[in-house]
C-alpha positions, 0 to 999 in steps of 0.5 A: 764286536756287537752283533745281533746273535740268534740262537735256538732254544726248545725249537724257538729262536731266540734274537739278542744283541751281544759281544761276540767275536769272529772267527780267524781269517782264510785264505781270500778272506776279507774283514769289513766293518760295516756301517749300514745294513738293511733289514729285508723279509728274509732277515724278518723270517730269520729273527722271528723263527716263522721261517726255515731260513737258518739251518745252524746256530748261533747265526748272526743275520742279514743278507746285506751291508756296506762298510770299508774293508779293515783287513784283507787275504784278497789282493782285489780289496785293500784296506779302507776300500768301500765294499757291498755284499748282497746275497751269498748265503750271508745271514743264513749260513754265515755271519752276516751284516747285522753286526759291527763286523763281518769276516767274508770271501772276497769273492762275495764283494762288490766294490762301491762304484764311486758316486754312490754312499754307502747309505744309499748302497743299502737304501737300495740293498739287496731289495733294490739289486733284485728289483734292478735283475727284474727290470733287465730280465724284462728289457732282455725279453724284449719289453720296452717302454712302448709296449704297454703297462708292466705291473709290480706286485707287492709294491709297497716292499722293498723289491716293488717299491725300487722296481717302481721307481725303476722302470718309471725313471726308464720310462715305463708305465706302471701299475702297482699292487698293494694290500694296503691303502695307506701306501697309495700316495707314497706309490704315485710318488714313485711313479705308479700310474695306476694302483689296484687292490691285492684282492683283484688277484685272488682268482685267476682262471687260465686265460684272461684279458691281455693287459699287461706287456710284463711284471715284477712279481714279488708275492707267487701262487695266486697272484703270479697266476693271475699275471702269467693269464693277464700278460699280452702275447710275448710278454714276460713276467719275472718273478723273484719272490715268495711273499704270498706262498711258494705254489703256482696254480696255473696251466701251460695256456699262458706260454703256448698260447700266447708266448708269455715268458716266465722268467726267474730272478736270482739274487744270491749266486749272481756273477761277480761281472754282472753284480757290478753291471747291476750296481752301475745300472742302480747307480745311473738310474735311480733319481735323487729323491729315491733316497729321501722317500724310500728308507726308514732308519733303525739302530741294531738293538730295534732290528727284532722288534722290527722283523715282526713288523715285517711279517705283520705287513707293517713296513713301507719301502727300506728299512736301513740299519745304523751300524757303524761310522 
């Protein structure tokens, strides 16, 4: 099969596209071709070597993909079935989806609810199941449309873009934070009421003005304090991401002083039960025209020079990868 291979070479990854092939089959094994991929910042650190994301080499990337299954150890799946895989260490320490075929567990998969193609599985990807897991972590706080604004950080990726959408389709108001001002009108798009400037959350002291009843925050340290001293009494904010830096300088005033809830967001080791509740929330919720403004495609062979653009904040919403038929 072709896939993109990365190796390591004098501490420096080295990302090419290549024939290689799988390995044999286990017990509960199931064999995918895949048709669509996604490329997320994960992958992006990966490709480029800038993060500790692979631990052995060869590796071929990618968290996530969609396909029909060609063979199967697994009775759950059988051949021609469509599947998704989100999470599970896929592309980090297996084989993951940047490749014409991937060899997994069938534990890991998730099968396509009807409705949904399989291109539209990975316009949502792993960004879109991580933005939905916040939006119910959210409304399982108690955060309902009528009570207040929810601010998203990092709007313009991935995660934020579909959170966006998401709880603007459910009914929210919603205020998005970006660092960059080409973004504006594609965010309003998406239902943003209110755009503000990554620079507003560059300080923070350890109360602030009450103006937000939850948050999506994909960016930590500065930024996510800065939200924990802004959310009103009972509000949560969940937080599923790192983009800003893996450090949190705050102080235990935002939660015994007015009861904010912070809550973590976990997409790899999600539950088979709750991945499926979370795919038909995806599939029920999001409109139409999500699909049509939220995606840039790529073939496999522009997926390294891509990553960069990754790093260098560059990318706008989705980026999908063509794979297969």
């Amino acid at each position: 099969m072709k896939a993109l291979v990365l190796e390591q070479q004098d501490k420096a990854t080295l990302a090419e596209v290549k024939e290689i092939a799988l390995p044999d089959m286990a017990a509960g094994d199931v064999r995918v071709d895949i048709s669509w991929s996604g490329l997320n910042y994960k992958d992006a650190l990966a490709i480029t070597g800038k993060g500790k994301i692979i631990r052995q080499f060869p590796m071929v990337p990618g968290i996530d993909f969609a396909g029909h299954v060609s063979r199967s150890n697994d009775p759950r799946f059988s051949v021609g079935q469509s599947v998704i895989l989100t999470g599970w260490g896929v592309g980090e320490t297996h084989w993951g989806g940047l490749a014409e075929q991937a060899c997994v567990k069938g534990d890991w998969l998730v099968a396509l609810p009807e409705g949904l193609a399989a291109r539209n599985a990975m316009i949502i990807g792993t960004a879109g199941f991580t933005a939905m897991l916040c939006v119910m972590a959210l409304e399982e706080a108690g955060v309902t449309p009528e009570s207040g604004t929810v601010v998203v950080t990092g709007a313009s990726g991935g995660v934020g873009s579909t959170a966006v959408a998401l709880l603007h389709t459910l009914g929210y108001t919603v205020a998005a934070v970006t660092g960059r001002g080409s973004t504006h009108d594609y965010l309003r798009k998406l239902g943003a009421g209110e755009i503000l400037s990554r620079d507003d959350f560059a300080e923070t002291r350890p109360l602030e003005k009450q103006l937000w009843a939850g948050a999506v925050d994909t960016v930590g340290d500065k930024v996510l304090a800065k939200l924990l001293a802004q959310t009103n009494y009972g509000g949560c904010v969940a937080a599923c991401g790192l983009a800003g830096g893996f450090y949190l300088p705050t102080t235990v005033m935002p939660f015994i002083l007015r009861n904010v809830r912070l809550q973590g967001v976990d997409s790899v080791s999600v539950p088979a039960e709750r991945r499926a509740a979370v795919w038909e929330r995806l599939l029920n919720t999001l409109p139409d025209d999500f699909y049509q403004q939220a995606a840039t495609e790529i073939t496999l062979e522009q997926a390294p020079a891509v990553a960069a653009d990754f790093l260098n904040n560059k990318i706008q919403g989705r980026t999908l990868v063509k794979i297969g038929g």
